[in-house]
C-alpha positions as CSV (number, residue, x, y, z in Angstrom):
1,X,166.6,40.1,65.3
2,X,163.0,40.2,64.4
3,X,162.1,39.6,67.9
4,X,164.2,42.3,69.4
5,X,162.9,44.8,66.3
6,X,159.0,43.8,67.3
7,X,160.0,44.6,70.9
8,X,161.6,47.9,70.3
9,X,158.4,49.0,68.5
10,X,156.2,47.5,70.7
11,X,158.4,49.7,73.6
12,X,158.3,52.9,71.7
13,X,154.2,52.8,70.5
14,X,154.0,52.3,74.6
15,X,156.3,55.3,75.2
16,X,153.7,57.8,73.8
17,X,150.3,59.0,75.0
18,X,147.7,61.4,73.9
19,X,144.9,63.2,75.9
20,X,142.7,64.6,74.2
21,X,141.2,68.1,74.7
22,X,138.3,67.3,76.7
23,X,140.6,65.6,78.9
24,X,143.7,65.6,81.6
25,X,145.7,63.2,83.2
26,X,148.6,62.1,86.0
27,X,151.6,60.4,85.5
28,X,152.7,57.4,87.8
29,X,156.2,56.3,87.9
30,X,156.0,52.3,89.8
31,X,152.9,53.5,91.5
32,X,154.1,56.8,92.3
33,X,153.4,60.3,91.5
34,X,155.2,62.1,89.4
35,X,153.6,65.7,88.4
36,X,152.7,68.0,90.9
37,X,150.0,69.4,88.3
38,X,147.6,67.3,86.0
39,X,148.9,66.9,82.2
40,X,147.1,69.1,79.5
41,X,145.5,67.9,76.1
42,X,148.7,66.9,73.5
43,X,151.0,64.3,73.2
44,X,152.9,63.2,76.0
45,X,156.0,60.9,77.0
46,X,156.4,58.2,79.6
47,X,158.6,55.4,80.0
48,X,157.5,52.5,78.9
49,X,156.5,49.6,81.7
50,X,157.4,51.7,84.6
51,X,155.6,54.9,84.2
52,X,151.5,55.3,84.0
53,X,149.7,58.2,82.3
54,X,145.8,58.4,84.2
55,X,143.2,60.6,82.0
56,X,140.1,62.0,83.4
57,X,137.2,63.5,81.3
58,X,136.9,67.2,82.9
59,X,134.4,68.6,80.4
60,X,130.5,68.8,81.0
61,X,129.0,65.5,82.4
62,X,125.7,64.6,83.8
63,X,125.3,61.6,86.1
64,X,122.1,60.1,85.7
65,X,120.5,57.6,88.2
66,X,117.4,56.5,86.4
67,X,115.1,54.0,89.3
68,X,116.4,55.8,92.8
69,X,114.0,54.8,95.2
70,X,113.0,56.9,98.1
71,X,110.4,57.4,101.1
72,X,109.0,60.4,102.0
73,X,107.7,61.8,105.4
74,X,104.8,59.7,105.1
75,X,106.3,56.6,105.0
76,X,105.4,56.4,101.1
77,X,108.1,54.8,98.3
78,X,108.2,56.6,95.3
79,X,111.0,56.5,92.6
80,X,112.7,59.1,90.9
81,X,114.9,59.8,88.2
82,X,117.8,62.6,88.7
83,X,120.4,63.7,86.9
84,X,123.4,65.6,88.0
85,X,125.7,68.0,85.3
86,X,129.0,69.2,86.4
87,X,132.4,69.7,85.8
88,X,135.8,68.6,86.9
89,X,138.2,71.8,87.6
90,X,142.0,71.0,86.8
91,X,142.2,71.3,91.0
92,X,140.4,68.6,91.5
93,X,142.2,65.7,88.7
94,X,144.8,64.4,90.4
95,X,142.7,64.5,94.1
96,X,139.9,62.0,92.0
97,X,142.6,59.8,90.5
98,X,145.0,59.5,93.4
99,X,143.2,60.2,96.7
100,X,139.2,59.4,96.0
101,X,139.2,55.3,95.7
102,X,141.4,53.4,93.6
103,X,144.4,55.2,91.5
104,X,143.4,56.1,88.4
105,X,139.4,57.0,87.1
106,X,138.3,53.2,87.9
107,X,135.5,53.8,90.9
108,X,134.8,57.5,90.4
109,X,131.3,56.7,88.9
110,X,130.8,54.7,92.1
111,X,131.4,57.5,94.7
112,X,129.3,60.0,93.5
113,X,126.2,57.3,92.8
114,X,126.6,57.3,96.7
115,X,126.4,60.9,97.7
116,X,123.8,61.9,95.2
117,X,121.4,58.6,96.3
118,X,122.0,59.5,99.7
119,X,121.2,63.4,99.6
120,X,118.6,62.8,97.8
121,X,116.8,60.6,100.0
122,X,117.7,63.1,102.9
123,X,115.6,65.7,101.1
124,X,113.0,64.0,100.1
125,X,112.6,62.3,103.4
126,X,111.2,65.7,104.4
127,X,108.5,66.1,102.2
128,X,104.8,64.8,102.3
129,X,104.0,62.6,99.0
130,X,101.1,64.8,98.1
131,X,103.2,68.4,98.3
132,X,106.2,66.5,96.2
133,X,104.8,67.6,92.5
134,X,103.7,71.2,93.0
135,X,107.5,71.7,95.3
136,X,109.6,69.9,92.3
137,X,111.4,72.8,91.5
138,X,111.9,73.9,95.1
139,X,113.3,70.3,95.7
140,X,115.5,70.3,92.8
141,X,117.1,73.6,93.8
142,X,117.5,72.5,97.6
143,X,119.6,69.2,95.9
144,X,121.7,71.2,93.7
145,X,122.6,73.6,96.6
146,X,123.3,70.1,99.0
147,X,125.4,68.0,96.7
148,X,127.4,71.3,95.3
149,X,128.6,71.9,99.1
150,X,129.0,68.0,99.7
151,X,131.0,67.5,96.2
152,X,132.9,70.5,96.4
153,X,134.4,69.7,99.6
154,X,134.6,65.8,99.5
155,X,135.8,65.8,95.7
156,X,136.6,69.4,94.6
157,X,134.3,69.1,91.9
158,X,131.4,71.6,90.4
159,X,128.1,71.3,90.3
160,X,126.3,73.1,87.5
161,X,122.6,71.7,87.5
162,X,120.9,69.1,89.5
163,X,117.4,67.5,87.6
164,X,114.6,65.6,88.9
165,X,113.6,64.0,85.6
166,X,110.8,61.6,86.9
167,X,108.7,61.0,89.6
168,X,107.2,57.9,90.0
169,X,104.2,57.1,92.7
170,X,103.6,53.9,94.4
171,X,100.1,51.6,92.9
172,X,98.6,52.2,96.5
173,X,99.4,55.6,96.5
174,X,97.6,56.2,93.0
175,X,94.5,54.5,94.0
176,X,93.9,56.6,97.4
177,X,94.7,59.7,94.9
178,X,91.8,58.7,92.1
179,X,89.6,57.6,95.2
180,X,90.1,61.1,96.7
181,X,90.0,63.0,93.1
182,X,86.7,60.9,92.7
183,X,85.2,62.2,95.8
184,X,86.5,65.8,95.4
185,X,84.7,65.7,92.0
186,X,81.2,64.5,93.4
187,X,81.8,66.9,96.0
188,X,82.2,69.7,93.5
189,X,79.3,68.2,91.6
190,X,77.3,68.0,94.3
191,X,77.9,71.2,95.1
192,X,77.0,72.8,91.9
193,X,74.2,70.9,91.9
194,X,73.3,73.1,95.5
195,X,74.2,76.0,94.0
196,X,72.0,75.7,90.4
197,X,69.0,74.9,92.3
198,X,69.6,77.8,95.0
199,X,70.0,79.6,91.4
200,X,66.8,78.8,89.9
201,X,64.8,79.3,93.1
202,X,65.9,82.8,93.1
203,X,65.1,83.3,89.5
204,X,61.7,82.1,90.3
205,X,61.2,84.0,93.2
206,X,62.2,87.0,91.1
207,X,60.3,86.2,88.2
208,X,57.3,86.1,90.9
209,X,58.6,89.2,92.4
210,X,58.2,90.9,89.3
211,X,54.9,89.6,88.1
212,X,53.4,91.0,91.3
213,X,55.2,93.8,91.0
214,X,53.5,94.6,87.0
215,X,50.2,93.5,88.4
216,X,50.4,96.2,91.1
217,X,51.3,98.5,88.6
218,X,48.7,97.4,86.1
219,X,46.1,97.3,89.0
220,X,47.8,101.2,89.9
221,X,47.2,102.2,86.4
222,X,43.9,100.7,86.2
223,X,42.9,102.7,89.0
224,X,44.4,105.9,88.1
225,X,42.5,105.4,84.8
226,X,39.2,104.7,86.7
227,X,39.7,108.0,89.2
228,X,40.6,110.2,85.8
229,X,37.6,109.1,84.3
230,X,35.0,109.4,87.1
231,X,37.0,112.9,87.7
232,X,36.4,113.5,84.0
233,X,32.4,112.4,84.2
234,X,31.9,114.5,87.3
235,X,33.6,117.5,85.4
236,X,31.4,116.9,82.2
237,X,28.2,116.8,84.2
238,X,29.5,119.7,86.5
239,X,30.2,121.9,82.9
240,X,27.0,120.3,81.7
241,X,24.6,121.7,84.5
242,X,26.4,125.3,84.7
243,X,25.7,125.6,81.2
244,X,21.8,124.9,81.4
245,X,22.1,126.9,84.3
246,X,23.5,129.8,81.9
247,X,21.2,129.2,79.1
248,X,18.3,129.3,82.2
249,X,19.7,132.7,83.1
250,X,19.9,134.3,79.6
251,X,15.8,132.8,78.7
252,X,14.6,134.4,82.1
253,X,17.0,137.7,81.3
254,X,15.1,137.6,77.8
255,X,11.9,137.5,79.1
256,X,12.8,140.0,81.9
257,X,13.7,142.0,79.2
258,X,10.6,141.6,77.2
259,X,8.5,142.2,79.8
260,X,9.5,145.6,80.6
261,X,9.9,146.2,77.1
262,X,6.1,145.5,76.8
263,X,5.4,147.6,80.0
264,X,7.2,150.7,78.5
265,X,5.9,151.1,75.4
266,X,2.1,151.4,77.0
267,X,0.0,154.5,78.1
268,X,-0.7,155.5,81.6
269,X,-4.8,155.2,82.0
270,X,-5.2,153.8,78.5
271,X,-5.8,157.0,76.2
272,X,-3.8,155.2,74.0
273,X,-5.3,152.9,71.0
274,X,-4.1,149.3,71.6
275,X,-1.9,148.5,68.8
276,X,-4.0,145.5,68.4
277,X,-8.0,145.1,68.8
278,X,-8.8,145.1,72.6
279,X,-11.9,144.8,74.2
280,X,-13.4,145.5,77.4
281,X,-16.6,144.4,78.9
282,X,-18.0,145.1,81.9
283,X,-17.0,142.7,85.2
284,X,-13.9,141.9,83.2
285,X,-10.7,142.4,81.4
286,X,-9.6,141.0,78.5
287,X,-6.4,142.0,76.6
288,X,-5.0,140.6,73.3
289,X,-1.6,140.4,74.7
290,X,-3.3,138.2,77.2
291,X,-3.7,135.4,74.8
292,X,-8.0,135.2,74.8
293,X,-7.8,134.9,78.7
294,X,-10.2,136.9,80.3
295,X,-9.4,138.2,83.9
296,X,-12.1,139.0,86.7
297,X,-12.6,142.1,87.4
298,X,-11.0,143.0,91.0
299,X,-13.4,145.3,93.8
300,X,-12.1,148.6,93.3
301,X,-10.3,148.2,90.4
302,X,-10.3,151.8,88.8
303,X,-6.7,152.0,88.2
304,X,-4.8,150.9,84.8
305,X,-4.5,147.1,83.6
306,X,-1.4,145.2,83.5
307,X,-1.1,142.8,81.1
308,X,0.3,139.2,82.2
309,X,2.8,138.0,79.9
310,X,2.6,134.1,80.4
């Protein structure tokens, strides 16, 4: 009784089943299915022993492969890290645990490790090792557009995303990079190096430049200043010697003038007194206005005496 009471329960825990909302499922009866459209989240019935109930996770996944090894174009091996985020429509549930490998959800994992290696060696196959970094995004979207086509069709799932997480170079690789990095830097140095020098030769040749240039100014200016001042000497003596020449003019007008003062103010034959004593002997002249000289008298000489003003 016990027995049979330990079997009924055992029967009837068996006979109930409960997929849960992130999943669906089949149902097998003796290796056969039964539903013609995957089970929803609840609780669901089968018959114990002979039936089967088959759940499949249909939310968000990502499939990571974490060491993938690849060659590129250039014969180099380099290893990556991908991951791949989809989701399983409720088309495609029964076709992945009935018609893709063994029944149920036991080598799914399996098939798509195989598809995603192998499309991603295909791509990266094409590329040159030192173009892979700078065209990671471009590769990443040319294996998300691959595998959803390949996927879709092979095992009606979607694709959402496709990552290339890490990128990782051979050692021989490396080295040739730093060697070349090295010399691209001593190159670069080198040719600073050029260019500061062709810098400071310029600089001197214009600092020359324009100290000749302020001594041929300075010299300019020096002799601008010398031709003003030689122009200013000849001006002073030229102003200098037209006034003597002036005050030469205005002594001889004076005396011009004095003279004929002198010459007007005296009487014709001399019936006039001389305003000052005057004498006269005989052979000769002499005149007070004639300073004590005494002139000879001339042959002749009956007419009237000039003085000499002297």
């Amino acid at each position: 009784m016990i027995i049979a009471t330990a079997v009924v329960a055992v029967l009837a825990a068996n006979a109930f089943v409960i997929v849960d909302p992130t999943e669906m499922a089949g149902k097998r009866l003796l290796g056969r299915v039964v539903v013609d459209h995957p089970l929803g989240p609840g609780l669901h019935f089968k018959l114990p022993v002979v039936e089967e109930i088959d759940k499949l996770q249909t939310s968000l996944e990502t499939y990571k492969l974490d060491r993938l090894t690849v060659n590129t174009v250039d014969n180099q091996p380099i290893t990556v890290a991908v991951g791949l985020t989809y989701r399983i429509p409720a088309g495609a549930v029964l076709k992945l645990l009935y018609e893709v490998g063994r029944a149920g959800n036991v080598d799914i994992a399996d098939n798509f490790q195989r598809i995603i290696a192998d499309r991603t060696a295909k791509i990266f196959a094409q590329q040159n090792t030192t173009t892979i970094s700078e065209n990671r995004e471009r590769l990443s979207t040319a294996l998300k557009a691959l595998l959803s086509t390949d996927l879709g069709r092979l095992y009606g799932i979607e694709v959402v995303d496709f990552q290339i997480a890490g990128i990782g170079y051979s050692d021989s690789f490396r080295a040739s990079v730093e060697a070349a990095v090295k010399a691209k830097n001593e190159a670069v140095a080198a040719e600073n190096t050029v260019n500061r020098i062709r810098f400071e030769a310029q600089q001197a040749v214009a600092r020359a430049n324009g100290e000749a240039e302020a001594k041929l100014r300075i010299a300019d200016a020096d002799r601008q200043a010398a031709i003003l001042n030689a122009q200013g000497s000849a001006e002073a003596i030229r102003l200098e010697g037209e006034s003597r020449a002036n005050v030469l003019r205005l002594n001889a007008e004076v005396l011009r003038t004095n003279a004929w003062s002198s010459n007007s103010s005296k009487p014709i034959g001399g019936t006039a007194s001389c305003p000052r004593p005057c004498s006269r002997e005989p052979g000769s002249r002499r005149f007070s206005g004639s300073r004590g000289r005494t002139m000879p008298a001339q042959p002749n000489d009956t007419g009237p005496v000039t003085p000499v003003f002297r």
